[in-house]
C-alpha positions in Angstrom: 92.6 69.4 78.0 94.5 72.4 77.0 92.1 75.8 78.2 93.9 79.8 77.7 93.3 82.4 80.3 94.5 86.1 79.9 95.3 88.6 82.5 96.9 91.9 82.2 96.7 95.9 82.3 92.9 97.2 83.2 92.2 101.2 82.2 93.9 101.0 78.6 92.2 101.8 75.5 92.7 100.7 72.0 90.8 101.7 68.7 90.1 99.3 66.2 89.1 99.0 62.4 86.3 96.5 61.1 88.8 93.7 61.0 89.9 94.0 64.5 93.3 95.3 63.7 94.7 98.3 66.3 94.5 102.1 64.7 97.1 103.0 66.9 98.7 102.0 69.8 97.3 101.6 73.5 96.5 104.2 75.3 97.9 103.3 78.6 96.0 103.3 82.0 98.4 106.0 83.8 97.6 108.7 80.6 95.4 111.4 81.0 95.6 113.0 78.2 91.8 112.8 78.7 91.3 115.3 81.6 88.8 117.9 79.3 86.8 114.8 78.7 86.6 113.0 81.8 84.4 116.1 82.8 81.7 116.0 81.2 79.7 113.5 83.6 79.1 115.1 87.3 81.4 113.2 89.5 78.9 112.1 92.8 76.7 110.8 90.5 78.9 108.9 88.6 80.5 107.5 91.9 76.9 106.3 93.2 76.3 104.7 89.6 79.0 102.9 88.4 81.4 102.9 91.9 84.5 104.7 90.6 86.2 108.2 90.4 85.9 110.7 87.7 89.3 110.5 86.5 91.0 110.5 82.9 93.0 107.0 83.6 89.4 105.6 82.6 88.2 103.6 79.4 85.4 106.8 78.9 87.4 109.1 78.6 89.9 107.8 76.4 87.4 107.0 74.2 86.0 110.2 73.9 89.4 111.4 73.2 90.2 109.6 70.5 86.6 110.5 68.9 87.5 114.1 69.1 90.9 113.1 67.4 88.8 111.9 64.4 89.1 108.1 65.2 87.2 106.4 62.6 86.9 103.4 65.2 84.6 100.1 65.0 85.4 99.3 68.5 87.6 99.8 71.4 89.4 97.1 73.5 91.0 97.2 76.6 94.3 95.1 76.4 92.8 91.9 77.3 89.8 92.2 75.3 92.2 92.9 72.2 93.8 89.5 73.0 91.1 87.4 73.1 89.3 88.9 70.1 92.7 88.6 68.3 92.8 85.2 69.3 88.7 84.3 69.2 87.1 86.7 67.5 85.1 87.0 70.4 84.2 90.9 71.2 83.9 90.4 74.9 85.4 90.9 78.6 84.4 90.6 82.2 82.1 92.3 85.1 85.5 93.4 86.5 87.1 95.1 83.6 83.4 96.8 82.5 83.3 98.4 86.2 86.8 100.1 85.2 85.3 102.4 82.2 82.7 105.1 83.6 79.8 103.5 81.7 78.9 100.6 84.0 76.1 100.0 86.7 77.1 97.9 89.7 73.6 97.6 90.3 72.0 96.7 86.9 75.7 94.8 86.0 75.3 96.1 82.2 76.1 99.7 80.6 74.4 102.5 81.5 72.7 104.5 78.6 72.9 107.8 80.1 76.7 107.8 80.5 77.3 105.9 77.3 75.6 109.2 75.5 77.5 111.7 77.9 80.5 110.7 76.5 79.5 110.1 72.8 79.7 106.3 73.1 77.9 103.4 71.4 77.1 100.5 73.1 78.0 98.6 69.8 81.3 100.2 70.2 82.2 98.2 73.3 83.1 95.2 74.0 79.7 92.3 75.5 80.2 91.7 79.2 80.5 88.1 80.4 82.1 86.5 83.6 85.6 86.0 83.7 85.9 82.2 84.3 83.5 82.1 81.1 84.9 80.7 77.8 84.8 83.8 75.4 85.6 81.0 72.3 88.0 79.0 70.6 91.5 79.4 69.0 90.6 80.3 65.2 92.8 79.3 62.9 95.1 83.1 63.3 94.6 82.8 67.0 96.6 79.4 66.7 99.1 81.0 64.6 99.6 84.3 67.1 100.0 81.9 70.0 100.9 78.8 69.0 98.0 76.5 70.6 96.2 74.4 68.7 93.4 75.7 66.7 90.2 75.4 68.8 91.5 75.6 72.3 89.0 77.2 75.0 90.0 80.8 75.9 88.3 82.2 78.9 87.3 85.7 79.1 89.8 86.4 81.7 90.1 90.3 83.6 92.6 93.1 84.5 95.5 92.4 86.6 94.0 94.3 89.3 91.9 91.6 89.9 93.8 88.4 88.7 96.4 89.3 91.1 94.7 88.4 94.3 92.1 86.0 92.5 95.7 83.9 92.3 96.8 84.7 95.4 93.7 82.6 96.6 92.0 86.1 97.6 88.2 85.1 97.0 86.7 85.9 101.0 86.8 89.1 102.4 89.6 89.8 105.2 92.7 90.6 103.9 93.6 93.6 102.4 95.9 93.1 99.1 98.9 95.4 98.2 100.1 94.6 94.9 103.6 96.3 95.2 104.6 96.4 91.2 105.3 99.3 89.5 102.1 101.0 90.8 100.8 100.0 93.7 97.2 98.7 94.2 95.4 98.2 97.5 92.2 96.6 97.9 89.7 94.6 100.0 86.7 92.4 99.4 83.0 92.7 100.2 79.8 91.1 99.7 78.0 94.6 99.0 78.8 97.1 96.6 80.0 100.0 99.1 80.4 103.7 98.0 83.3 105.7 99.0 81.9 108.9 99.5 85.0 110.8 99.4 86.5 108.8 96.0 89.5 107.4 97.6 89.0 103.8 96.8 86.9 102.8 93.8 84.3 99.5 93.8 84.2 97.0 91.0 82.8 93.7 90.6 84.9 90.8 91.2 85.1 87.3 90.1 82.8 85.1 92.5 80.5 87.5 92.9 81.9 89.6 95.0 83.3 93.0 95.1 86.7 94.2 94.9 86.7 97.9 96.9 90.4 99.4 95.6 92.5 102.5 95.6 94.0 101.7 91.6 96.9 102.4 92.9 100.1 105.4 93.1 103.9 104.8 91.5 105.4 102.9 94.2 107.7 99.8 93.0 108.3 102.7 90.5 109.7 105.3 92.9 111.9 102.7 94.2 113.2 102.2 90.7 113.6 105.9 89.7 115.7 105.9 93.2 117.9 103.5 92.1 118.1 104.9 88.8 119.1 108.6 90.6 121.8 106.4 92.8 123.2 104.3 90.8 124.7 101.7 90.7 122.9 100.9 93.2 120.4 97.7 92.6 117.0 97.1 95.1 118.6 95.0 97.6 121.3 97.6 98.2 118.4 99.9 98.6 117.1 97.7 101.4 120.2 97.3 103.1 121.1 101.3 103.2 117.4 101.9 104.2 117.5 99.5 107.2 120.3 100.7 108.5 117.9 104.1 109.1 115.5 103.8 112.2 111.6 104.7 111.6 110.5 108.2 110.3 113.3 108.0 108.0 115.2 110.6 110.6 112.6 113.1 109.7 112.9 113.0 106.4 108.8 112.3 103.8 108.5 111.2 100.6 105.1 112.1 99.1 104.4 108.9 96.3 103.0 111.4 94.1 105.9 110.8 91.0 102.7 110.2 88.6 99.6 112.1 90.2 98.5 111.9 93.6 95.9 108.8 94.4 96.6 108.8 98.2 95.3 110.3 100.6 93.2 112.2 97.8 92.8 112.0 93.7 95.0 115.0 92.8 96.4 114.3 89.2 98.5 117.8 89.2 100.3 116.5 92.2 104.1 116.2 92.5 106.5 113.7 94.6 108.4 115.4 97.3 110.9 114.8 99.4 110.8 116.9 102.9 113.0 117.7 106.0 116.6 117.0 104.2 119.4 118.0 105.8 123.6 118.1 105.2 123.0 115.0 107.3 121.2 113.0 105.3 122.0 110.5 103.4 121.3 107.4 100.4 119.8 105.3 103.2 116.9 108.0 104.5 115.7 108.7 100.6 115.6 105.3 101.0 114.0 104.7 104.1 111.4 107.9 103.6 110.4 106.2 99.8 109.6 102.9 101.4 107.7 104.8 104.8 105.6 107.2 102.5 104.6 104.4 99.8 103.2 102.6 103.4 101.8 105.7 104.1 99.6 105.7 101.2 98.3 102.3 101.4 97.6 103.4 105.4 95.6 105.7 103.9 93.8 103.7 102.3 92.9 100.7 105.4 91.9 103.6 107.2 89.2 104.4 104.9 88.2 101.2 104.1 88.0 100.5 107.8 85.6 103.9 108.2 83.6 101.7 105.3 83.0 98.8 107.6 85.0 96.5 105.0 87.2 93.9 106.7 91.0 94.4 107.3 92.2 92.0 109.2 95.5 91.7 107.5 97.9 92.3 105.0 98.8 90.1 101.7 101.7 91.2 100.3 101.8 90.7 96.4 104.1 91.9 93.5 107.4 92.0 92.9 108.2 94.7 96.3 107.0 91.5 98.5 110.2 90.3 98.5 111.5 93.0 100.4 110.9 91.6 103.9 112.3 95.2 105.1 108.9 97.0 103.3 106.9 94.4 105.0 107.8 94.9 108.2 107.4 98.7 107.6 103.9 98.2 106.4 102.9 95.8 109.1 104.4 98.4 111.9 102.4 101.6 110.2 99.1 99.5 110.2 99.5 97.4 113.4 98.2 94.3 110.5 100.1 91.0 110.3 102.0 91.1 106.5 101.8 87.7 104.7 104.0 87.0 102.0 102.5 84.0 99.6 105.2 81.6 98.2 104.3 82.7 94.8 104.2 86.3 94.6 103.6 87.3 90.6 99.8 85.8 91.1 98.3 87.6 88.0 99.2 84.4 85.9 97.9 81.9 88.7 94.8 84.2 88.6 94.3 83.8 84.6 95.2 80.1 85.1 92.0 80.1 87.6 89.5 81.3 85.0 90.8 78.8 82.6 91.1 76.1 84.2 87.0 77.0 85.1 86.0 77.7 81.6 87.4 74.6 80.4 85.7 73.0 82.6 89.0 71.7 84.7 87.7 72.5 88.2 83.8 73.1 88.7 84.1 76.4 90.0 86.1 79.5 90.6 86.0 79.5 94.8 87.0 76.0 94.6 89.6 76.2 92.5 91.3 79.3 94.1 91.1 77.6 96.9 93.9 75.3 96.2 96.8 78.3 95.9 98.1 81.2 97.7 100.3 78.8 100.3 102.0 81.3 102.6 106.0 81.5 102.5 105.5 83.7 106.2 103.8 86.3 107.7 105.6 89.6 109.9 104.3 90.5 112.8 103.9 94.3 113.1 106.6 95.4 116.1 104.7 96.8 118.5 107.5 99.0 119.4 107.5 100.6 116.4 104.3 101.9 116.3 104.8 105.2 118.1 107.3 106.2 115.6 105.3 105.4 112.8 102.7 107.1 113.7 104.1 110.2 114.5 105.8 110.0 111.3 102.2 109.6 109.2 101.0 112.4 111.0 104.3 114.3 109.4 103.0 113.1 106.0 99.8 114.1 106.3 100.7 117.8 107.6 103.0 118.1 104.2 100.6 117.0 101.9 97.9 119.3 103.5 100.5 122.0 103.5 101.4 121.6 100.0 97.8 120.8 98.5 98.0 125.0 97.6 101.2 123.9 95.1 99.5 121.6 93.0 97.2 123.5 91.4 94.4 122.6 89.2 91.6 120.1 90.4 93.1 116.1 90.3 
């Protein structure tokens, strides 16, 4: 039995006519052109409502945008959504994506009507809410055509890569903490309860299973390794590696702040800038390096620490994403935390994770624990150093003191 699953970006918004066809194209998760209209719902109680941050990368806002902009919309998708109604014609995706938009109750696990009119929004406008190892519908005869399965083949709701990603990695009990280290870099944790950040660092959504997934939605990180490489060319990533581990910990002296897009760690600043501090004449390739690799750690630190201060287990690391193949960045990231790193055989889990509400909505394996159960085999796991600690610390502490210090040079409210 042939069964489709979907996975991919969570946070993007796209406009569509009567007939389901796109007015434009995406609006990507990491735009915020939104910012003006992100605002007009009080933060705290947004964050006690729905679980998340006030913050223009969201579905509400974007939608509210586009409004203003004279959108004469039916509905709006987010990029998985689009699929399977392209493919379906099934108007519909999961618990996990809803708790992404600013409109959803973690509690009542349905839109809330309050926010929907805050931000202009009918619920009609937005996409049912189902489970994501639920079948949405079947191939029609143009979804056939678009992918080239045969007409009637089971498509499951499916969910954002935030949450595929360690759904295939096997992630479906809390303990671990995942760091998907793509081009962003998300770090999260699971928990039975749905568990309020105070501050806004880390956001809750639901999560396939029934749990939920307690996340920072993650800074430019794989990115910022690229636009090194890019700066120091023709250098490629492992050359990177090799120049950086020739440099001891604490880069010698030398912090990268992750903050290329926007600041998400150790606080929400979206006027934030990267920077690098402490360069000398002495310095070289190898500490940029080194200091990119250290302050991308650095953010994730921040964010086990708070999820520790929120009682949420964090026993260790699962390295995900293409940066897991850096064994270098693993060992830095197991030495900042003092957490064992484990490195899956499969890293690009996303897939595996759509796989796993497909194989469940076509009624492959019986349910969604079970089946992720039978991936995420571990390839090795690094030992944090305990030598290295010391060093590591001291240099976090450096971190923290420049972004505190430069918190006055980013200006307007994140």
């Amino acid at each position: 039995m042939r069964t489709l699953g979907i996975a991919g970006q969570l946070d993007g918004c796209i406009a569509v006519d009567a007939e389901g066809r796109a007015l434009g194209p995406c609006i990507i998760w990491m735009d915020r052109r939104a910012e003006a209209q992100a605002k007009v719902v009080e933060p705290d109680e947004l964050r006690r409502v729905t679980g998340v941050t006030r913050d223009a990368t969201h579905m509400a806002a974007k939608i509210r945008w586009l409004k203003q902009e004279a959108f004469e919309a039916s509905r709006f998708h987010q990029p998985v959504s689009y699929l399977v109604a392209r493919l379906t014609g099934a108007q519909v995706f999961d618990h996990g994506l809803a708790s992404t938009t600013m409109l959803y109750s973690l509690a009542t696990r349905g839109y809330v009507p309050e926010l929907l009119a805050a931000f202009g929004i009918e619920e009609n406008e937005l996409p049912a809410i189902a489970e994501a190892h639920e079948p949405a519908g079947r191939l029609t005869a143009e979804g056939a055509q678009l992918c080239g399965l045969p007409q009637g083949t089971v498509v499951a709701v499916g969910t954002g890569d935030d949450f595929s990603t360690p759904l295939g990695a096997g992630l479906v009990t809390p303990g671990r903490v995942a760091c998907v280290l793509g081009t962003a870099e998300v770090v999260g944790a699971l928990d039975g309860s749905a568990k309020i950040d105070p501050t806004g660092l880390v956001e809750t959504h639901s999560y396939a299973g029934g749990r939920f997934y307690i996340e920072n939605p993650g800074w430019i990180s794989g990115g910022a390794l690229a636009w090194l490489r890019g700066l120091l060319r023709p250098v490629g990533f492992a050359e990177l590696d090799r120049l950086a581990a020739e440099v001891p910990p604490g880069a010698g002296g030398v912090t990268f702040l992750p903050a290329l897009n926007g600041a998400m760690a150790p606080e929400w600043i979206a006027s934030a800038r990267g920077c690098f501090y402490g360069l000398t004449p002495a310095h070289g390739a190898g500490h940029l390096a080194r200091a990119v690799l250290e302050g991308c750690a650095f953010a994730m630190r921040d964010v086990i620490e708070r999820l520790v201060e929120m009682d949420v287990a964090t026993e260790a690391l699962l390295l995900l994403g293409g940066g897991a193949k850096s064994r270098l960045w693993a060992q830095i990231r197991a030495d900042c935390t003092g957490l064992p790193a484990q490195i899956p055989v499969v890293r690009d889990t996303s897939p595996v994770g759509a796989a796993i509400c497909a194989a469940v909505a076509g009624g492959i394996q019986p349910d969604l624990v079970g089946c992720a159960a039978l991936v995420g085999e571990l390839a090795e796991t690094v030992a944090p150093e305990a030598g290295a600690r010391a060093a590591y610390d001291a240099a976090y502490a450096a971190y923290r003191r420049l972004f505190d210090s430069l918190r006055p040079m980013f200006g307007a409210e994140g």
